[in-house]
N, C-alpha and C positions, 0 to 999 in steps of 0.2 A: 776702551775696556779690554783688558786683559782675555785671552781666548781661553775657556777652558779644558782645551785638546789636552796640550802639553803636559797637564795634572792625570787626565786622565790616561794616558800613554806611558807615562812613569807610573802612577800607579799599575799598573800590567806587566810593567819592565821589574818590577821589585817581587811579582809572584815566585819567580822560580825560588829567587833568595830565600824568599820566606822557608818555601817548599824545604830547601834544604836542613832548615832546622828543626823541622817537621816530618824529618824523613820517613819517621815509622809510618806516617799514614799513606805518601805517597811512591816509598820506592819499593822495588820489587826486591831488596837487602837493602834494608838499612843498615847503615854505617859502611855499608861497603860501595854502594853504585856511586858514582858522580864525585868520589874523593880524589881523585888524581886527575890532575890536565890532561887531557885529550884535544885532538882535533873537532871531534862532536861532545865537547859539554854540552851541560843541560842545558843551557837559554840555547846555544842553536839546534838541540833539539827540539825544544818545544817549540821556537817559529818557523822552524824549519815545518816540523807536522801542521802547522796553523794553518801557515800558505797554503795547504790542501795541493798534497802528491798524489796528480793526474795524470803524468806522465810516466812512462819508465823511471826508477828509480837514479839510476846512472845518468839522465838529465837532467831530473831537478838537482840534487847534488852539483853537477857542473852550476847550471844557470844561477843555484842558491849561493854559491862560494865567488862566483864573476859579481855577482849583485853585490855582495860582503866584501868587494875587493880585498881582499888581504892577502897576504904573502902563502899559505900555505895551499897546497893544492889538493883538490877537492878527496875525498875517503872514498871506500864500497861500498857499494853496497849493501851488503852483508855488513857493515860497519854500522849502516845508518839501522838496518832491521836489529841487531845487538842491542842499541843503545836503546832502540823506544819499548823495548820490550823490558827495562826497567824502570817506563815511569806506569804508575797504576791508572786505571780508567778515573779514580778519584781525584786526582791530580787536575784534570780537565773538567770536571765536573764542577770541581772547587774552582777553575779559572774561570769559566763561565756564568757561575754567579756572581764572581767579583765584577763582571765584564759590566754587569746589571747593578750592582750594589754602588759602581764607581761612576756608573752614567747618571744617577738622580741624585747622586751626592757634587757631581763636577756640575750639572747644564743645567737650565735654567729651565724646567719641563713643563712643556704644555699641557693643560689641564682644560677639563670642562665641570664649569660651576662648583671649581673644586676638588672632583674627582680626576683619576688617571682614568682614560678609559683606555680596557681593556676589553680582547674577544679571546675567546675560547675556543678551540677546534681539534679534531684529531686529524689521522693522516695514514696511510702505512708505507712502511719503509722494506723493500727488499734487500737480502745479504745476500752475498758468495754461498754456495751451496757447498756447507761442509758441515761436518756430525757436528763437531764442536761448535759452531756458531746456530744449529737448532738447539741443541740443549739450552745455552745461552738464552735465543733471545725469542725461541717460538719457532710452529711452522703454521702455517695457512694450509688448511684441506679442503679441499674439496672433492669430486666423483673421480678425477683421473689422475692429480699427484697432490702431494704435500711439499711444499717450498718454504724455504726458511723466509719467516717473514714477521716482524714486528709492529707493532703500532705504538704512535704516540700522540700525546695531548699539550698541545703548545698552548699558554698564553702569550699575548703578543702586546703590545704597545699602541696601540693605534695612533696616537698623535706625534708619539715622538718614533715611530716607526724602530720598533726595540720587540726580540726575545728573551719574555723575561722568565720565566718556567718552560721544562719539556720534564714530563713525565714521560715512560716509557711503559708497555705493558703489551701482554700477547694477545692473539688476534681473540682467543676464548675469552677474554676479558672485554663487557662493555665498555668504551669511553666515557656513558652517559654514570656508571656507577664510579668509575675514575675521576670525573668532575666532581660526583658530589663528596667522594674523600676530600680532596684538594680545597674545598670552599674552605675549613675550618683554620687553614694556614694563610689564609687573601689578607691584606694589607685592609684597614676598616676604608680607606681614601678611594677604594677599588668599586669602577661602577663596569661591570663585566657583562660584555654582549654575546648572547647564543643565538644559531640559527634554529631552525625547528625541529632539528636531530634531536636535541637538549630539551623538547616540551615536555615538562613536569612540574606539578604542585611542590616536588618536594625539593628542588634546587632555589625557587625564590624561600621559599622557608625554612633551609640553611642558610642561606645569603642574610635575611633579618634577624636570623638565632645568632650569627657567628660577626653583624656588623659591618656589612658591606650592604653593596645592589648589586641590582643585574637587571636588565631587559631580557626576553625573550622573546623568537619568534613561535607565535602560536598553528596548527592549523588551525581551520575554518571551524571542521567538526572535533576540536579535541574534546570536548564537555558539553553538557548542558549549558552550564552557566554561558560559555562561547559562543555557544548557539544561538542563544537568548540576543546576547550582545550584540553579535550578526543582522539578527533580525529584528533588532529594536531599531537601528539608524544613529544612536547616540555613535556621539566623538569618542566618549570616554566613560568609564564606568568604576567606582570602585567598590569589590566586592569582596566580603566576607562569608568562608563556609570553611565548615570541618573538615579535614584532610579523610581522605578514603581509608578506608581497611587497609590497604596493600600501601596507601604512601606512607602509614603508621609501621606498618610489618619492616619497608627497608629504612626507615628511622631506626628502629629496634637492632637491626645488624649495622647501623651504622654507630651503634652503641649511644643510642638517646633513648633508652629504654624509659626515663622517666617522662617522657614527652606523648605516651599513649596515647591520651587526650586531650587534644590541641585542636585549633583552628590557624587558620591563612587569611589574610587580607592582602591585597594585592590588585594594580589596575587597567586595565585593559585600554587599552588606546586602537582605535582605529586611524588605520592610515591606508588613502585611496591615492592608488598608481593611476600612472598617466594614462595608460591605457582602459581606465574606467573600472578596473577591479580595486577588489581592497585584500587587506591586511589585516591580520590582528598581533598586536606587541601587550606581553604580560611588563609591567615593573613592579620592583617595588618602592620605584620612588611616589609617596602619595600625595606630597605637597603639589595640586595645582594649578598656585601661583608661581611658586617659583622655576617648578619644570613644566614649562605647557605643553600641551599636547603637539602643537607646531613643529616644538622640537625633533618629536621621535625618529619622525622619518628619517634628516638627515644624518641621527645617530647611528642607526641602524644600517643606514647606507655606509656608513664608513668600515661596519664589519668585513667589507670585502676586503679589507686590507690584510687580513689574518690568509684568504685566498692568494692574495698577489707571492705575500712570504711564500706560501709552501711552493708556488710556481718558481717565485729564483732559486729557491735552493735547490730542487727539485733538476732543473733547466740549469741555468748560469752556474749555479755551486755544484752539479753534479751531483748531488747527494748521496746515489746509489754506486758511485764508482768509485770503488775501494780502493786504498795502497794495498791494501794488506788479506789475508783469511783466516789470521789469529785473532782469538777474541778480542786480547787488550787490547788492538791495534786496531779494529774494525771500533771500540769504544772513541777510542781518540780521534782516528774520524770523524766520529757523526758529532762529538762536541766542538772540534775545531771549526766544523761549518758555524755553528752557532755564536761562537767568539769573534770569528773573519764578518759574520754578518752586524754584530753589533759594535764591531771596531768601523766598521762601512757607514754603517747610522751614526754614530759620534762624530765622523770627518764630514758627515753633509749638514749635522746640527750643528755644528760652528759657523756654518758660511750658509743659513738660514736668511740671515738681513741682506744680505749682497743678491743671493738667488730672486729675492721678492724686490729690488733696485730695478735686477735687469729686466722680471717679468714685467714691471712698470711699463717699461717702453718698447714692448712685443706684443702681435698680437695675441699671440698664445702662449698660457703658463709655461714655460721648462723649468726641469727639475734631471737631475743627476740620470745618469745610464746606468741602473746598476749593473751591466754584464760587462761594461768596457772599465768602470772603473774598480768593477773587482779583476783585471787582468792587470789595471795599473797598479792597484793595491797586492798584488801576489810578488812584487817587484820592488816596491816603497815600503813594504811592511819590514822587510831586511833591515832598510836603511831608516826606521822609525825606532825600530827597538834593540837594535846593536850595533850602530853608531853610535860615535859620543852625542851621549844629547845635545851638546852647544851645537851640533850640526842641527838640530831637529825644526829649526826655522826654515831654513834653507830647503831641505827637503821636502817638505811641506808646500812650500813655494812654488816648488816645482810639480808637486802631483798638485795642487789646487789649478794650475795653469793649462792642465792636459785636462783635468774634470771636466772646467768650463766649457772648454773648447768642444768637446762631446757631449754635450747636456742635450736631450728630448724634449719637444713640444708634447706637453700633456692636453691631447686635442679631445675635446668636447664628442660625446658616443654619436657616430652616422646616423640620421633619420630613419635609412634602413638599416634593418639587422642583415647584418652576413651570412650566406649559405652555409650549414654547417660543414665543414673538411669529413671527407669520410677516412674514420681513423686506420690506419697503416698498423701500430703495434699493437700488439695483443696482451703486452705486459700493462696487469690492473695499474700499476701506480707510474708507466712512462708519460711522459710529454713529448709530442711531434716539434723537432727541431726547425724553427724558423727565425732562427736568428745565425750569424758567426758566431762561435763560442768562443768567450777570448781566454779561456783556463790552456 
């Protein structure tokens, strides 16, 4: 069978093209940026920004142009800041959904009982401390400073490990009022998992108003009705009652004024951990037979994968380390991580059946490194999308061979839990370094 990388990578390779005929929307003059040959045209602009510049600029430049073998020798600096400050933050934004619109359209995507499942989560992101980048993208306050500092709401993939939305929004802005915008745009095929940040009556009944699901995690005491459920013992429960005052009131600013009066149905599942406590999961799947209760647990368990993402990008992709302290350039950033991560997930979903060969005859699962083979991909990515394609077998060949060779035993959680680390940073959204970072 045919791989469907190659479609997918070519499609990626023909954005800029497009871009160019499109200029009004993504260049910063149109008719005028990107018309004359340069050493830095637009496609090694834009892969060049993808690979995500972590180091001084005058190195990646070298190491981007030794990767690119060609005859000309590497530009400034100040050559390569010129050039990206004529592609617009829209330009990335628009490739990054292509990145997601070309994944389910090339692979063959894993699904449960039919649905994609998806999780939901937010996150906050720190910038460079400069006036123009608060204006832009917000500041976090608190008693003793204000820091420039944004938040955003990822959907994610969970099966095929894919980001496929990032809204962005400032720290005065709930996430939980940003999800329930977002439901009316979900795909109807979307069964979308929340943790209990997101407990509310009124996101399952936008999820059944707009043709999707969703699981949720409930507290113990979020309601009566919860309560009831708690202390009855039943597995499952499904229950209808009228939406409150107040989950009518933000229906109303959510522009469903004609929805005043309404009711919810919706079902409650219990699920008991191993350690003798339980759980409570809202759906609105009510069929069941076909979804049984059995299920939930390991549905929900798979939400942590929406966790794992914010950890590599965070960690492995750097997230918060900037090229750049202009606004445009701080946009293309944070979308390039997002594109570099689902180009990552497309090269480990082709060689899916081979991973699950070798796990056959080990004792323990392995599965890809994302942090080593995002240092081989920072390298390959050169020689994927500006090389002559006829090369793109070959290449391929060759980063498949260094993946393998680095792949993780995915080992089953210790009996005991680990002492917690006592934390070193004091910045809210870092992670303690305990790995070699290969960026």
């Amino acid at each position: 069978m045919r791989s469907p990388l190659p479609t997918y990578l070519n499609g990626l390779r023909h954005f800029p093209s497009y871009a160019k005929s499109q200029s009004q929307h993504y260049f910063a003059r149109p008719g005028k940026d990107f018309t004359r040959t340069r050493i830095l045209h637009l496609d090694r602009v834009v892969w060049l920004s993808i690979s995500l510049l972590k180091s001084t600029l005058c190195v990646e430049l070298d190491q981007f142009f030794s990767w690119l073998d060609c005859k000309e020798t590497s530009p400034t600096k100040s050559a390569l800041v010129q050039a990206r400050q004529k592609l617009l933050p829209r330009f990335f934004k628009d490739m990054f959904e292509l990145s997601v619109s070309l994944f389910y359209q090339c692979f063959k995507v894993k699904r449960w009982k039919g649905f994609r499942l998806w999780a939901s989560d937010g996150t906050g992101l720190r910038l460079p401390e400069q006036e123009c980048l608060g204006v832009e993208f917000g500041r976090a306050f608190n008693q003793h400073a204000a820091v420039v500092s944004t938040r955003l709401l990822a959907c994610y993939d969970l099966l095929n490990q894919l980001i496929t939305t990032v809204t962005f929004h400032t720290n005065q802005v709930s996430e939980v009022v940003v999800a329930m915008r977002s439901i009316a745009q979900l795909p109807s095929d979307v069964l979308m998992v929340y943790d209990r940040g997101f407990a509310s009556h009124i996101i399952p009944f936008l999820h059944t108003h707009f043709g999707s699901e969703c699981i949720i995690r409930l507290p113990l005491g979020f309601n009566a009705s919860t309560k009831r459920f708690v202390n009855s013992g039943l597995k499952e429960q499904i229950i209808t009652e009228k939406l409150t005052k107040t989950a009518r009131k933000s229906l109303q600013e959510l522009g469903l004024e004609h929805l005043a009066q309404t009711h919810i149905t919706y079902r409650l599942i219990r699920v008991s951990l191993p350690d003798g406590q339980i759980e409570v999961l809202l759906t609105t799947l009510l069929d069941q037979k076909r979804f049984k209760q059995a299920y939930f647990a390991e549905l929900y368990r798979k939400r942590w994968g929406i966790e794992s993402c914010f950890f590599v990008l965070k960690s492995f992709f750097q997230l918060a380390n900037f090229s750049s302290y202009t606004v445009n350039n701080c946009w293309q950033d944070i979308y390039a991580h997002f594109i570099l991560y689902n180009i990552q997930s497309a090269l480990f979903a082709t060689k899916q059946a081979k991973i699950k060969t070798i796990n056959h005859r080990r004792l323990h699962n392995y599965k890809p490194n994302r942090n080593i083979t995002l240092g081989l991909l920072k390298r390959f990515l050169v020689k994927f999308t500006l090389r002559p394609f006829t090369q793109l077998k070959r290449w391929l060949k060759d980063f498949y061979r260094q993946m393998f060779q680095s792949m993780e035993p995915d080992r089953p959680p210790k009996p005991k839990a680990r002492a917690k680390r006592r934390k070193i940073r004091t910045d809210r959204h870092g992670y303690e370094k305990n790995y070699r970072p290969a960026l």
